[in-house]
N, C-alpha and C positions, 0 to 999 in steps of 0.2 A: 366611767365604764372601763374596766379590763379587760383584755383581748386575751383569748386563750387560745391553743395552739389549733384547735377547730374553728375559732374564727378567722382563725391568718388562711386556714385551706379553705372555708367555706368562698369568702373575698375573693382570693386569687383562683378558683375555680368561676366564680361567674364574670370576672374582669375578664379572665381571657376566654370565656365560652372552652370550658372545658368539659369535653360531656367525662359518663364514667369509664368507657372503656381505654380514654385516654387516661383518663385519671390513675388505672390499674398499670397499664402500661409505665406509665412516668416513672408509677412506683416502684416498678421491677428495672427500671432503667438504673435508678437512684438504688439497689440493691434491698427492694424489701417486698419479697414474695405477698401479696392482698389478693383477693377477689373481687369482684365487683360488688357482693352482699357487704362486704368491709365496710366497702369504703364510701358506699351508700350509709352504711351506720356512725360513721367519721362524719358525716354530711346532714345528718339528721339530729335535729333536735328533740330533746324526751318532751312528750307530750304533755307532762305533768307540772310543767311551770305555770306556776299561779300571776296574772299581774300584779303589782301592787306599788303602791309611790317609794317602797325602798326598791333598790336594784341589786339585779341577783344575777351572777355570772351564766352566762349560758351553759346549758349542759346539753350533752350527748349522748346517743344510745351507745359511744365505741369513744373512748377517750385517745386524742391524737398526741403522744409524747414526743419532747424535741426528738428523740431518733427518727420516729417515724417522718416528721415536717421534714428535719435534713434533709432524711433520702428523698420525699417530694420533689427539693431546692432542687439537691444535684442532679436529680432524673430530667427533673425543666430544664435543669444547663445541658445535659447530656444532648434531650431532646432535641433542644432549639442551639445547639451550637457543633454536635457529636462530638463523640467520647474522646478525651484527653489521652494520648500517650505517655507512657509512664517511659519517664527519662532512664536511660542504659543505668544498670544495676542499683534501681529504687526499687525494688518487690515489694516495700509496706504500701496497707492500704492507707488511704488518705484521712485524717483523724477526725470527730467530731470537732465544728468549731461551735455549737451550742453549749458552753459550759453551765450555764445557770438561766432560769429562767429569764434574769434583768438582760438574756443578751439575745432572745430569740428573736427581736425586732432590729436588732444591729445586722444579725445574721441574716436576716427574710430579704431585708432589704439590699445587701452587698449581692445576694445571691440570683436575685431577680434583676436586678442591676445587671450581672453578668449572663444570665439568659434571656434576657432582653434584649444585649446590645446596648444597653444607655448610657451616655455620660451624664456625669454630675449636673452640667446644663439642663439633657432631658430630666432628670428628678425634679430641680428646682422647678423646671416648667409644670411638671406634672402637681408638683407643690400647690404653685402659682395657683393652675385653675379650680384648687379646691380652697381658697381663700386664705393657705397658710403662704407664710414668708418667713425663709429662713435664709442666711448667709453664707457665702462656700465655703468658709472658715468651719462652721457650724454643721454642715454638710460631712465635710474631710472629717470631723471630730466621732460623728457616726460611723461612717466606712472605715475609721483605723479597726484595729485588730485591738482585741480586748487586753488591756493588758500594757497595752501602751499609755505614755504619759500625756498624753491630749485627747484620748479616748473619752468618747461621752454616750450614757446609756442614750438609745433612741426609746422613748417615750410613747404610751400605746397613742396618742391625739397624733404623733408624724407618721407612724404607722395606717392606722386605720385612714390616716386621709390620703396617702402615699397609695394605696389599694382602692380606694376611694377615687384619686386623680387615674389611675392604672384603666379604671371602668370606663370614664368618661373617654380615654384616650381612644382605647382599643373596642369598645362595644358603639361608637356614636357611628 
């Protein structure tokens, strides 16, 4: 099963009990003007999915693009940590780090990591109590920066259970 960028918001919307007014809010935080009709349709599934024993990606009435997830992230960091000052004569704004879709679960998870508050310990643990086991080595290899030479894609199965561990923590 692959994770689309509506299922990373869908997850982290009800891990951390987020209703929709915050949801809009976040997203004006993280710089991306929505309403709550938006992001209610980011949030909804099309009614039109048929079951059947093949698997078929989820869809939505408002498709969520990595820009839009980003600005989510950094509106959650913004949120849950307040806004960063920009160090004496940097005036660029800060750059997408979603370059490709193989990096939006490297990025989800650095980013929530960071409006968390987590160390790589709490990930593991969160790991732990959804029956995955992974290694800090393994861990560090996720959270580098794309691009680097030990860098390794995060996988939708550490993602989805990472969001998964996130629920149990924060919704028990």
């Amino acid at each position: 099963m692959t994770m689309n960028n509506n299922d990373i918001l869908v997850r982290l919307r009800y891990a951390l009990d987020i209703k929709d007014a915050e949801m809009v809010e976040i997203f004006d935080l993280g710089g991306l003007k929505t309403t709550i009709e938006e992001t209610q349709n980011m949030l909804a599934k099309l009614n039109n999915q048929i079951e059947s024993d093949d698997f078929q990606e989820n869809e939505y009435e408002e498709r969520c693009d990595n820009y839009m997830l980003e600005s989510f992230l950094n509106g959650l960091i913004v949120k849950n940590r307040g806004k960063q000052d920009a160090k004496p004569g940097d005036s660029r704004k800060q750059e997408q780090m979603i370059k490709s879709d193989q990096s939006v679960n490297n990025v989800m998870l650095k980013k929530v990591k960071i409006a968390l508050s987590l160390t790589s310990d709490d990930i593991l643990d969160i790991l732990d109590e959804t029956g995955v086991t992974i290694s800090k080595s393994e861990l560090s290899a996720v959270l580098r920066k794309e691009g680097h030479r030990n860098y390794k894609v995060c996988g939708d199965r550490y993602a989805r259970n990472f969001l998964k561990g996130l629920a149990l923590r924060y919704r028990a």
